[in-house]
DOKOL-767411 format. One line per 10 residues: number of its first residue (from 1); their letters; for each residue x, y negated, z negated of C-alpha. Coordinates in nm, 3 decimals. Last residue first. Layout:
residues N
NUM	a	X Y Z | ...
This chain:
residues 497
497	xxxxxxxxxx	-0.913 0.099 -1.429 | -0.659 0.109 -1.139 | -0.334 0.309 -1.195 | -0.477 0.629 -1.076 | -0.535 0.934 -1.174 | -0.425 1.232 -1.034 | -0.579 1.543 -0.927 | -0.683 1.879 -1.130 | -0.721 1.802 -1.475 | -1.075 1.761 -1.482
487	xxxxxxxxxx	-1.237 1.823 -1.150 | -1.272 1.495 -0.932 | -1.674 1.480 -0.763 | -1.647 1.411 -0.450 | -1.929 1.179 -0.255 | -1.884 0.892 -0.555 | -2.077 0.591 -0.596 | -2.252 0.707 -0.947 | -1.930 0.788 -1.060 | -1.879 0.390 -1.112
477	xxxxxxxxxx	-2.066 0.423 -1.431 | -2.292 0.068 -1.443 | -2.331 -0.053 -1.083 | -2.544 -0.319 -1.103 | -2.833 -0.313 -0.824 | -2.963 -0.394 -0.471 | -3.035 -0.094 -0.299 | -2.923 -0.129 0.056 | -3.171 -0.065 0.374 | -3.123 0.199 0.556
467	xxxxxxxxxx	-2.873 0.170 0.838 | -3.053 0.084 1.210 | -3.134 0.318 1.516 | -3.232 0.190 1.804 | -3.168 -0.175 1.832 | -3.203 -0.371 2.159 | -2.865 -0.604 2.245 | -2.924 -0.986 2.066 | -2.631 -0.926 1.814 | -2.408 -0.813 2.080
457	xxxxxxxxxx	-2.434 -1.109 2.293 | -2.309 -1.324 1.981 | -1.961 -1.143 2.028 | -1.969 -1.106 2.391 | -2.018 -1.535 2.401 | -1.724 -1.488 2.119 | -1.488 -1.327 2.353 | -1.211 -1.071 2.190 | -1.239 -0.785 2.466 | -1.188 -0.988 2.761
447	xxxxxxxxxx	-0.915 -1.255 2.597 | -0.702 -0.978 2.455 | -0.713 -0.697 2.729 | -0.386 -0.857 2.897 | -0.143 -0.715 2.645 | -0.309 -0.362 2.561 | -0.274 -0.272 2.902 | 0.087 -0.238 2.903 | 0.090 -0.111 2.504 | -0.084 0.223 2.673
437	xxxxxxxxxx	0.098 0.232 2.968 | 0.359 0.473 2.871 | 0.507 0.646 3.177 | 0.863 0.687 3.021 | 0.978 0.339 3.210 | 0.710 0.226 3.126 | 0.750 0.237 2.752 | 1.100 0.109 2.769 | 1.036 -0.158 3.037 | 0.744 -0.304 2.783
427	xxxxxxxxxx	0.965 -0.297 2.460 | 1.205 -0.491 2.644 | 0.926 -0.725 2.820 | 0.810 -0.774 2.472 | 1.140 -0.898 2.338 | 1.161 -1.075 2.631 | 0.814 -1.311 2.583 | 0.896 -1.326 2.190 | 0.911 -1.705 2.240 | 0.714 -1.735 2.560
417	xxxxxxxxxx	0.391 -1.618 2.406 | 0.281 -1.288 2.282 | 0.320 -1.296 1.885 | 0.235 -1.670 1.897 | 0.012 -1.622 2.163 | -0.195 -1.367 1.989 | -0.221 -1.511 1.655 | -0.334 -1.893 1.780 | -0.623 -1.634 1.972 | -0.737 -1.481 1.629
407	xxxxxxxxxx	-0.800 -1.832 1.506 | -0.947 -1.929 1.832 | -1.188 -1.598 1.797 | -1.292 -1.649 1.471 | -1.367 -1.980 1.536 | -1.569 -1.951 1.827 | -1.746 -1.655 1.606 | -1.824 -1.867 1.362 | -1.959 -2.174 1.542 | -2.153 -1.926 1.767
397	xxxxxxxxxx	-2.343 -1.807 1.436 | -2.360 -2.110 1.275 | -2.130 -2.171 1.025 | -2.202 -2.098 0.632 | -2.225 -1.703 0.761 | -2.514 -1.504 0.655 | -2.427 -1.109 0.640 | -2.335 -0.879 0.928 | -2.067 -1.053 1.064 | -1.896 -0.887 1.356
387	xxxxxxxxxx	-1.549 -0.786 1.409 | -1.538 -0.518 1.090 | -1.722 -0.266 1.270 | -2.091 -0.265 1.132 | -2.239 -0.391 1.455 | -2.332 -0.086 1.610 | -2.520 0.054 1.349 | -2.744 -0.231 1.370 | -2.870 -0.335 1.002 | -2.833 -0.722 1.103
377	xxxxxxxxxx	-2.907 -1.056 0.882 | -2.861 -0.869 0.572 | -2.907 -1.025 0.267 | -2.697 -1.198 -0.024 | -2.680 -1.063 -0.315 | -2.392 -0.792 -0.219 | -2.416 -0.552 -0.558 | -2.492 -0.233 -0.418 | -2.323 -0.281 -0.099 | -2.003 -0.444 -0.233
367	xxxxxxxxxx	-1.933 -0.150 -0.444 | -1.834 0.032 -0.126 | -2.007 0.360 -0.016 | -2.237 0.172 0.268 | -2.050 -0.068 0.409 | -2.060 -0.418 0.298 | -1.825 -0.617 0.603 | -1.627 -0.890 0.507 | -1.487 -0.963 0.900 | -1.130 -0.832 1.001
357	xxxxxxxxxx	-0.818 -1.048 1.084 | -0.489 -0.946 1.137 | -0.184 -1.173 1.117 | 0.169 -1.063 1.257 | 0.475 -1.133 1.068 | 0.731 -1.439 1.115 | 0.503 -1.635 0.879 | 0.425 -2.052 0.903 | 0.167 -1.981 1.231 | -0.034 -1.727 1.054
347	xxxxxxxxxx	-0.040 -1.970 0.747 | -0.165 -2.256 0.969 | -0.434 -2.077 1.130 | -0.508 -1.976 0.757 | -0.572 -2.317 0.746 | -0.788 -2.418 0.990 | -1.013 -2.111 0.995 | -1.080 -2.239 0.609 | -1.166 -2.584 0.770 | -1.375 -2.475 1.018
337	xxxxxxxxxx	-1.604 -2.318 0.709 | -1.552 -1.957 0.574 | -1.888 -1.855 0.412 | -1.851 -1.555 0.618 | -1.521 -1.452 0.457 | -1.276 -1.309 0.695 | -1.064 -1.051 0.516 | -0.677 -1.104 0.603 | -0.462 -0.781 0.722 | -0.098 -0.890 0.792
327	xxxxxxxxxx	0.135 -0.703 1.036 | 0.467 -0.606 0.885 | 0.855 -0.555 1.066 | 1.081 -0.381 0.863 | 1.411 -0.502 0.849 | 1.452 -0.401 0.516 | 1.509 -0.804 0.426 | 1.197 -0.867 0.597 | 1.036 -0.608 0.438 | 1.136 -0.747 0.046
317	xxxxxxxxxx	1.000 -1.119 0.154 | 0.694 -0.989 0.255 | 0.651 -0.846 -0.056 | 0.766 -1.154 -0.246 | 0.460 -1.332 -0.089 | 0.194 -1.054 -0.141 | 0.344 -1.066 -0.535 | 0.270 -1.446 -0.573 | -0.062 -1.433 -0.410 | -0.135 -1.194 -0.710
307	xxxxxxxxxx	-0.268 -0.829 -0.684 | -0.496 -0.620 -0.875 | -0.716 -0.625 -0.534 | -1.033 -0.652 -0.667 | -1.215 -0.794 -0.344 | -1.308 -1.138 -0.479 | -1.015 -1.177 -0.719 | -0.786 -1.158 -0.429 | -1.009 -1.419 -0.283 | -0.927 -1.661 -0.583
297	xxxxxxxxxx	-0.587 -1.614 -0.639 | -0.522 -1.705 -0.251 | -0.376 -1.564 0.051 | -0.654 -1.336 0.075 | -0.674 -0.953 0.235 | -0.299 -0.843 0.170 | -0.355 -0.511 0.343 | -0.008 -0.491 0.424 | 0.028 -0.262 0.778 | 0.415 -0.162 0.809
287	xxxxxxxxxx	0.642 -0.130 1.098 | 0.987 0.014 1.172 | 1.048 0.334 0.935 | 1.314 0.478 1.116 | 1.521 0.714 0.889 | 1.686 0.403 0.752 | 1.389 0.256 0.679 | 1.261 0.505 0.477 | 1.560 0.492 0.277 | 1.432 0.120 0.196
277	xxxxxxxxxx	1.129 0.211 0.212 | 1.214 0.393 -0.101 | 1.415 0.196 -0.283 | 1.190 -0.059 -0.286 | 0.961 0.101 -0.521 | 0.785 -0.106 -0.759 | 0.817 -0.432 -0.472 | 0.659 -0.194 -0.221 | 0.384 -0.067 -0.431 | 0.283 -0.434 -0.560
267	xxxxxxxxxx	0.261 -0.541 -0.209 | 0.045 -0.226 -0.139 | 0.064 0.039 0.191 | 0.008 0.134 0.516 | 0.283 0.335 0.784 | 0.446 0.318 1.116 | 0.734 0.540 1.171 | 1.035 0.591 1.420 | 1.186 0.931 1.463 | 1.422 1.134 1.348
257	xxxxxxxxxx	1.442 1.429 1.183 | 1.752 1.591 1.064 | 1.600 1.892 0.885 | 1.774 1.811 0.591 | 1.688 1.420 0.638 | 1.362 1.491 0.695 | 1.338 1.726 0.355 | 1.552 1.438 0.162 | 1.284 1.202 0.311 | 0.982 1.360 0.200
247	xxxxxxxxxx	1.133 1.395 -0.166 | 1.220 1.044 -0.192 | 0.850 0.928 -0.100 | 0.713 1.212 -0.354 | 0.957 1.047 -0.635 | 0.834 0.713 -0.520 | 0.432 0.784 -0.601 | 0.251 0.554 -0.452 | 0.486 0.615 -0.157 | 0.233 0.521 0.153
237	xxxxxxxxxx	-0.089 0.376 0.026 | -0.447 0.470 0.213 | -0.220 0.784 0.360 | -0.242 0.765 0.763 | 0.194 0.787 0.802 | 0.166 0.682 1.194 | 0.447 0.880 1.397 | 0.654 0.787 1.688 | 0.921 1.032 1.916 | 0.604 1.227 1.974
227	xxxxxxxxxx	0.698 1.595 1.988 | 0.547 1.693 1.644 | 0.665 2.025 1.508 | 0.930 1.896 1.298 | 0.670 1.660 1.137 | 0.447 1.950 1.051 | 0.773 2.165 0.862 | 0.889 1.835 0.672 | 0.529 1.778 0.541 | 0.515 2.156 0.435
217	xxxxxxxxxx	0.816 2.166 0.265 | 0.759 1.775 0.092 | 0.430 1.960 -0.040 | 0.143 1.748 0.044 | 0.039 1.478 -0.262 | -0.344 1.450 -0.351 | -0.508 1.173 -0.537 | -0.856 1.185 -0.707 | -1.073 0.808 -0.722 | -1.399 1.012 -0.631
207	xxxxxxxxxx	-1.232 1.108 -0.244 | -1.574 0.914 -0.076 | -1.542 0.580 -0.403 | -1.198 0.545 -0.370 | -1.192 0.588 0.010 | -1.495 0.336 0.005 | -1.345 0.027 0.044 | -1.455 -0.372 -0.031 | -1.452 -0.353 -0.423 | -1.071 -0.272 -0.449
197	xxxxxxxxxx	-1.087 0.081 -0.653 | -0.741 0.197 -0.665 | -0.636 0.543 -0.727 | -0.646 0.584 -0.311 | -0.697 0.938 -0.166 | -0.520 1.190 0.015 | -0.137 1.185 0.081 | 0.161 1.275 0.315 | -0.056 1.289 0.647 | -0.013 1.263 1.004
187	xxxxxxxxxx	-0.001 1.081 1.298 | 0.133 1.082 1.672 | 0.230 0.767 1.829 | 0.277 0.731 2.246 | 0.321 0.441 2.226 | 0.468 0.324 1.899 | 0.459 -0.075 2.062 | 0.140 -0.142 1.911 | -0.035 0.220 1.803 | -0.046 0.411 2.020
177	xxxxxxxxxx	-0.276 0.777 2.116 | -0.303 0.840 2.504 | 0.035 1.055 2.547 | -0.172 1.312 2.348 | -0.435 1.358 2.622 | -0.526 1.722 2.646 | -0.585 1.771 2.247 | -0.616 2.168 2.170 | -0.223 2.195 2.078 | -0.247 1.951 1.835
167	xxxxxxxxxx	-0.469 2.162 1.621 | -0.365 2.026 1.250 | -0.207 2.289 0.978 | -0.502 2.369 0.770 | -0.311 2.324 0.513 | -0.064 2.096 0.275 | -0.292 1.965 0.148 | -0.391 2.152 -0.128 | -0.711 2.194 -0.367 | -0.979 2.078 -0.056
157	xxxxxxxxxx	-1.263 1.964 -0.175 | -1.594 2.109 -0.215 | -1.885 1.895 -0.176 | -2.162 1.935 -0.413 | -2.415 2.220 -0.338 | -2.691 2.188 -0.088 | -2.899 1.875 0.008 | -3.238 1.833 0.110 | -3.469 2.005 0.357 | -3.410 1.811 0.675
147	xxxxxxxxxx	-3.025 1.934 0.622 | -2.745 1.804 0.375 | -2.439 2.026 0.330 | -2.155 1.916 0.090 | -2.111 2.273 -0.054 | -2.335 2.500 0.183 | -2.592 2.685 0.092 | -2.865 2.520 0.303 | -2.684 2.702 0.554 | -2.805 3.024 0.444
137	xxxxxxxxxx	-2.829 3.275 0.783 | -2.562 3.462 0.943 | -2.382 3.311 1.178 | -2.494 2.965 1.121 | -2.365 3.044 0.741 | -2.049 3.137 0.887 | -2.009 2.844 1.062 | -2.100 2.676 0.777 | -1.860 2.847 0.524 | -1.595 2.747 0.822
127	xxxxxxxxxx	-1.623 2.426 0.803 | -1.687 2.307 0.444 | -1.335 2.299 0.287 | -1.161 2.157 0.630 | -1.453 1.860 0.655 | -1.397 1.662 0.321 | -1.718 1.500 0.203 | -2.098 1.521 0.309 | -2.140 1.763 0.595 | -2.422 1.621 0.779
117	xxxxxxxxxx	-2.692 1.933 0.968 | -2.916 2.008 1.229 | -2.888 1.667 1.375 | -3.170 1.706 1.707 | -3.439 1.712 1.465 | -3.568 1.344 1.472 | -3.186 1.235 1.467 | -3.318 0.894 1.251 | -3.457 1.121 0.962 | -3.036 1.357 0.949
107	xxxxxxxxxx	-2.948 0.991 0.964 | -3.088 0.893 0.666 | -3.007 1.156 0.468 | -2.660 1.136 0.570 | -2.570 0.755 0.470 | -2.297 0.790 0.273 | -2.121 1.121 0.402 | -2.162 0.946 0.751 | -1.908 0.718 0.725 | -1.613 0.959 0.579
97	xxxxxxxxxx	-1.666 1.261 0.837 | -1.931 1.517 0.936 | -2.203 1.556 1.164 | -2.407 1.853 1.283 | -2.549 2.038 1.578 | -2.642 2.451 1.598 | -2.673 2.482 1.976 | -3.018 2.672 2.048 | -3.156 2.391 2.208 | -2.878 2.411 2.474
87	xxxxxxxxxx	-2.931 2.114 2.727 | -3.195 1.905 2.554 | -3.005 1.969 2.213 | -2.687 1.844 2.336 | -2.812 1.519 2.479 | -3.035 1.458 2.153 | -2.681 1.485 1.994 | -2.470 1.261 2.189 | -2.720 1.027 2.177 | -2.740 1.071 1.744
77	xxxxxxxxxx	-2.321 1.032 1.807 | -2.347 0.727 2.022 | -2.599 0.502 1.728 | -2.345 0.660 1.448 | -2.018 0.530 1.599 | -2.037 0.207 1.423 | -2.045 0.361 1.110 | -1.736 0.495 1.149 | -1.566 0.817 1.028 | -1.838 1.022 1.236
67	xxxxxxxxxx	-1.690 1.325 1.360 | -1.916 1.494 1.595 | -1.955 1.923 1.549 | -2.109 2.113 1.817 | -2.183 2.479 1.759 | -2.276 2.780 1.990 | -2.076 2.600 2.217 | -2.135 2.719 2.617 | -1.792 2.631 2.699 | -1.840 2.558 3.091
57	xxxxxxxxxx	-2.134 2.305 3.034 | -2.030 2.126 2.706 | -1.703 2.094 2.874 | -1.832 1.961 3.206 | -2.049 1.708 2.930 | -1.745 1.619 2.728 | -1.552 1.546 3.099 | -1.836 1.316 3.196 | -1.875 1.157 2.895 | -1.524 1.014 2.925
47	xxxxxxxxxx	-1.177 1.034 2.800 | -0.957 0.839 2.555 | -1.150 0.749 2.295 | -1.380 1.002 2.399 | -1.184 1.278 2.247 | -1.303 1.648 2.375 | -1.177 1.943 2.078 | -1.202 2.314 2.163 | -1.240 2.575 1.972 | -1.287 2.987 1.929
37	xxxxxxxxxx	-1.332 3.114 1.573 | -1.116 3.320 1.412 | -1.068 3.176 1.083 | -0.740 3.021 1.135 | -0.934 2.895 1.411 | -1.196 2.722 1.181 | -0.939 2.566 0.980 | -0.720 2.448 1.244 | -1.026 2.260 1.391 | -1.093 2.060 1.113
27	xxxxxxxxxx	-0.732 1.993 1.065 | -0.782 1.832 1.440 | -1.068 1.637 1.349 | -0.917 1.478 1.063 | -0.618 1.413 1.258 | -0.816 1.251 1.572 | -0.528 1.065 1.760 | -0.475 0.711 1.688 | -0.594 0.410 1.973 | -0.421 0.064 1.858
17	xxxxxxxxxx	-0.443 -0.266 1.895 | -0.647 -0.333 2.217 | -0.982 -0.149 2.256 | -0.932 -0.028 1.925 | -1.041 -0.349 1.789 | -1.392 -0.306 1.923 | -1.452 0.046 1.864 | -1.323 0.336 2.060 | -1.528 0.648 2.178 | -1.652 0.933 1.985
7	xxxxxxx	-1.465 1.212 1.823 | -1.643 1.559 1.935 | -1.554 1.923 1.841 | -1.727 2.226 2.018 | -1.737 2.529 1.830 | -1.813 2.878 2.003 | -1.832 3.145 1.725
């Protein structure tokens, strides 16, 4: 079969910090060519509709397949799919990815029969059963499927890793995907899942708390065949596990790999295992993303983060002495007042790293959707993209956002200002000078894209197509949230409880 494969475009933050290619999309794909089918992949992150809809036109899909890891992307994708449908009614449509596995009955309603199908849960498992299943007939048969009818079987989930191998080859615009100065940046993954269960995410609650290490073989042989000279590590937590850490590197090291890396992970899982960033570092490791998401006791507690202030601190201490440099993730309360922007102003100003701020957002999938009190002043799609408050903020509206936006400003020109002006202009003759624009543009995109008049604006746009509305409740067994359910013995716990 003919299977077209669809990301959709950026979101808000991607506009400037960072644009990474489609990995789950690409496995995706790997798994239905290893099967035989014929595909092709269009990215609208970094291309437009025009060139999905000349595809669409000279490929003739039997199948299209959008990738909906977003909420924010669902409003596009349902256009993408009456568009689709009007064209070739006899295209077999459906959605799949981390977002959408929440909320798929509800969409499949909104689509009004032009989503034939959701895949709840991981994509590689599921694809080609339902291709086949297209094929031949039975598609309400297949694990993770929900259609107009109901659902099918529970999701299946992948036993290994370490395959598909992803379909780079099948992306036309690799020198597109950055992330900061990594430009271009490949990615790729060493591990599946997160053991904790911090009450803000979902990948606990969409991978059913299971953990999943790739082979270091197979993770040595899929770096080797990436070109990019930068790579984002995409795990939830790099080097949970430092044995697995040490055993990646020993296979890079054999193969004498290098490259520079970008990667997420814990405070408390960098202090545990220094020793392994700190090897990491040596084969290039550069930057790190530390979701430290309060600076106090208090807002740690919030979100569940099994953390202390103390340990975030000493973490940041322990990179800097690696050398490695580490940009800051802070949650934005709403019922932050002017002086709460004031002083975490103040603490982005006192640290060397760089500060990051995203809204508290209740997604559907998190524990903080069931149990969130307080109501919903939006159920736009759209607006569900961690730049946007969704909930009751103690500031008016315009008051929030203008202080969001100064806040994030004070960030900007302290990373972008005078003082680091030439380290910039280094990093900016390098990537030019290899026809890299990508950083380029991100550096005077700040003030047009981050705009709290925009902001505000994009509360009063017309509404389409809005999330269902949550079920207020006390979660009792946390299984109850889960897409995938963890087969005894067969994944790894966690350390969370």
């Amino acid at each position: 079969m003919r299977l077209l494969l669809v990301h959709p475009s950026a979101l808000m933050y991607s506009e400037i910090f960072l644009r990474l290619e489609p990995l789950g999309l690409e496995r995706v794909a790997g798994a239905a060519r290893d099967a035989g089918h014929d595909v092709r992949i269009v990215d609208l992150q970094v291309t437009g509709t025009r060139e999905l809809a000349r595809e669409f036109a000279s490929f003739r899909p039997d199948a299209l397949g959008v990738s909906l890891n977003y909420l924010a992307n669902i409003p596009e994708a349902l256009g993408l799919a009456r568009a689709a449908k009007h064209i070739r009614p006899d295209c077999f449509v459906f959605f799949g990815g981390h977002s959408v596995s929440f909320v798929a009955e509800d969409v499949i309603e909104q689509s009004e029969g032009a989503v034939d199908a959701v895949v709840r849960g991981e994509g590689e498992p599921a694809v080609v059963a339902l291709l086949e299943a297209v094929r031949d007939g039975g598609v309400d048969c297949v694990p993770g499927i929900v259609t107009a009818t109901g659902r099918g079987p529970q999701p299946g989930m992948l036993h290994s890793i370490d395959g598909p191998v992803p379909a780079r080859d099948l992306m036309r615009h690799r020198r597109k995907y950055f992330i900061g100065e990594l430009d271009p940046c490949a990615s790729i993954e060493f591990t599946r899942g997160c053991p904790w269960d911090c009450s803000f995410c979902s990948a606990w609650t969409f991978y059913g708390r299971s953990y999943r290490k790739a082979s270091p073989e197979a993770a040595g042989a899929e770096m080797a065949s990436i070109r990019e000279p930068n790579v984002f590590i995409v795990d939830d937590v790099a080097f949970i596990r430092p044995e697995h850490g040490h055993s990646i590197a020993a296979e890079l090291e054999r193969r004498k790999i290098r490259k520079r890396y970008y990667l997420e992970t814990r405070s408390d899982v960098l202090l545990r295992n220094e020793e392994v960033f700190q090897r990491w570092a040596r084969l290039g490791l550069r930057y790190m993303f530390l979701g430290m998401e309060a600076i106090d006791a208090e807002g740690l507690d919030l979100y569940r983060k099994r953390v202390s202030p103390d340990e975030n601190f000493r973490a940041l201490e322990a990179a800097r002495r690696l050398g490695i440099n580490v940009a800051i993730n802070l949650i934005v309360d709403p019922a932050w007042d002017e002086e709460r922007f004031r002083v975490v102003r103040d603490f982005a100003l006192a640290v060397p790293e760089i500060v990051h701020l995203t809204v508290m957002t209740p997604y559907p999938g998190t524990e903080i959707w069931h149990t969130e009190s307080r109501r919903l002043t939006t159920r736009d799609y759209r607006l569900f993209d961690i730049q946007h408050a969704v909930v009751p903020t103690h500031l008016p509206l315009d008051v929030f956002y203008r202080e969001l936006v100064r806040t994030q400003e004070v960030i900007n020109r302290k990373h972008l200002g005078l003082g680091t002006a030439m380290g910039a202009l280094r990093v900016l003759g390098t990537n030019l000078a290899h026809g890299q624009t990508n950083f380029a543009r991100m550096l005077w995109k700040f003030n047009r894209v981050y705009n709290p008049s925009r902001q505000l604006a994009d509360h009063q746009k017309p509404v389409r197509y809005e999330l269902p509305l949550p079920q207020h409740h006390q979660i009792g067994d946390r299984r109850e949230l889960y897409v995938h359910t963890r087969p005894a013995g067969r994944h790894e716990a966690g350390p969370a409880r």
